[in-house]
C-alpha positions as CSV (number, residue, x, y, z in Angstrom):
1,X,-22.5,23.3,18.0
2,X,-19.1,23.2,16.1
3,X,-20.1,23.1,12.0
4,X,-17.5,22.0,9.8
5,X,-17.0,24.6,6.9
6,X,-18.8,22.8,3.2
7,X,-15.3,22.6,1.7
8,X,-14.2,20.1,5.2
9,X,-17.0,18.2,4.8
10,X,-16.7,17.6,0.9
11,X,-13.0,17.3,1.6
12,X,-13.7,14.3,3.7
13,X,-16.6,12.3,1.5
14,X,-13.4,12.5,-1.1
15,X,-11.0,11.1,1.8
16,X,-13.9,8.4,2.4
17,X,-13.9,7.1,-1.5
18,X,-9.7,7.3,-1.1
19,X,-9.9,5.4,1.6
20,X,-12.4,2.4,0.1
21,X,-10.3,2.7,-3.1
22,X,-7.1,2.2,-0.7
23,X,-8.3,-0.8,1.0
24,X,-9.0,-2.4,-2.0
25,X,-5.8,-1.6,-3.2
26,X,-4.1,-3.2,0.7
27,X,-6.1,-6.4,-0.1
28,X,-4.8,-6.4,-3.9
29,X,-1.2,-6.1,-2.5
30,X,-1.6,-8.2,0.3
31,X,-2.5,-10.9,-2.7
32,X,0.4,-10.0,-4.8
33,X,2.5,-10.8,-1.9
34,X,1.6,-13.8,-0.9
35,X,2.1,-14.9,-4.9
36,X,5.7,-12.6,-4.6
37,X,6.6,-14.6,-1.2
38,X,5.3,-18.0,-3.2
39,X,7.5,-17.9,-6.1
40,X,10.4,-16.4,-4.0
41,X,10.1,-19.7,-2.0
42,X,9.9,-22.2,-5.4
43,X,13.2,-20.3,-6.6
44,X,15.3,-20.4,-3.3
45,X,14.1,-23.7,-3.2
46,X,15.4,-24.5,-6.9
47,X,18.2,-22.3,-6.7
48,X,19.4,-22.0,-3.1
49,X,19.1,-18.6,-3.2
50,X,16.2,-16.1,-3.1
51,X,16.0,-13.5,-6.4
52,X,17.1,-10.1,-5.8
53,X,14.7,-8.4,-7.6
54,X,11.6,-10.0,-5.8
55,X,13.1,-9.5,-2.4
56,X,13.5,-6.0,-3.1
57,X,9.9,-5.8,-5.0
58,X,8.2,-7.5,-1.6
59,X,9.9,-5.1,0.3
60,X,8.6,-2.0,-1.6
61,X,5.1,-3.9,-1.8
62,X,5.3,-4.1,1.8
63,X,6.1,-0.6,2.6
64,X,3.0,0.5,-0.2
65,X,1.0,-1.4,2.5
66,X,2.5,0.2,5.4
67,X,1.5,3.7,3.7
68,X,-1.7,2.6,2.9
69,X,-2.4,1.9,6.4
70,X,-0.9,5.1,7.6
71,X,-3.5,6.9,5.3
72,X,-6.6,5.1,6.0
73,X,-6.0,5.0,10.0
74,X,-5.5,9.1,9.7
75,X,-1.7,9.0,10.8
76,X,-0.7,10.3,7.6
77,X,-2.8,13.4,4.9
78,X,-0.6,12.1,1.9
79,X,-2.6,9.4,-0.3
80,X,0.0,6.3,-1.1
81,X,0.5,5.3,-4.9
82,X,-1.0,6.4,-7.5
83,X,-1.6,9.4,-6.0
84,X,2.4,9.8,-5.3
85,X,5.5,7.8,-6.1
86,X,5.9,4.1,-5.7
87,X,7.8,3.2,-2.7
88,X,11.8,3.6,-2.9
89,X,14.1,0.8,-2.2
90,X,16.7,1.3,0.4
């Protein structure tokens, strides 16, 4: 039977608590975006025009989740934010 060397194995309990840690962290942004997509609706409602800054903050927030989902489903070694930078803009 194939044994995975200690270090693998610890390697992937730490993987396991990363991963928890970044789901909480996809339903805390998930939350934050509804709110961002919220507000963004009052003000282009009010103003006629979305805000800059917000469209360009839900974007980022939506590519954290993208990452986040790339590192828990295994597609991807590198753990999102905190653990690297915050999303760039375009």
């Amino acid at each position: 039977m194939n044994e995975f060397p200690v270090t693998v194995r610890r390697n992937i309990w730490l993987r396991g608590l990363l991963m928890i840690l970044m789901g909480i962290a996809y339903q805390l942004a998930g939350t934050l975006l509804f709110f961002v997509a919220l507000i963004q609706f009052v003000l282009a409602v009010a103003n006629g025009t979305p805000n800059a800054r917000l469209s360009a903050f839900g974007r980022n927030l939506g590519r954290y989740q993208g990452q986040i989902a790339s590192f828990v489903s295994f597609a991807t070694e590198a753990p999102p934010f905190p653990f690297a930078d915050w999303p760039a803009s375009d």
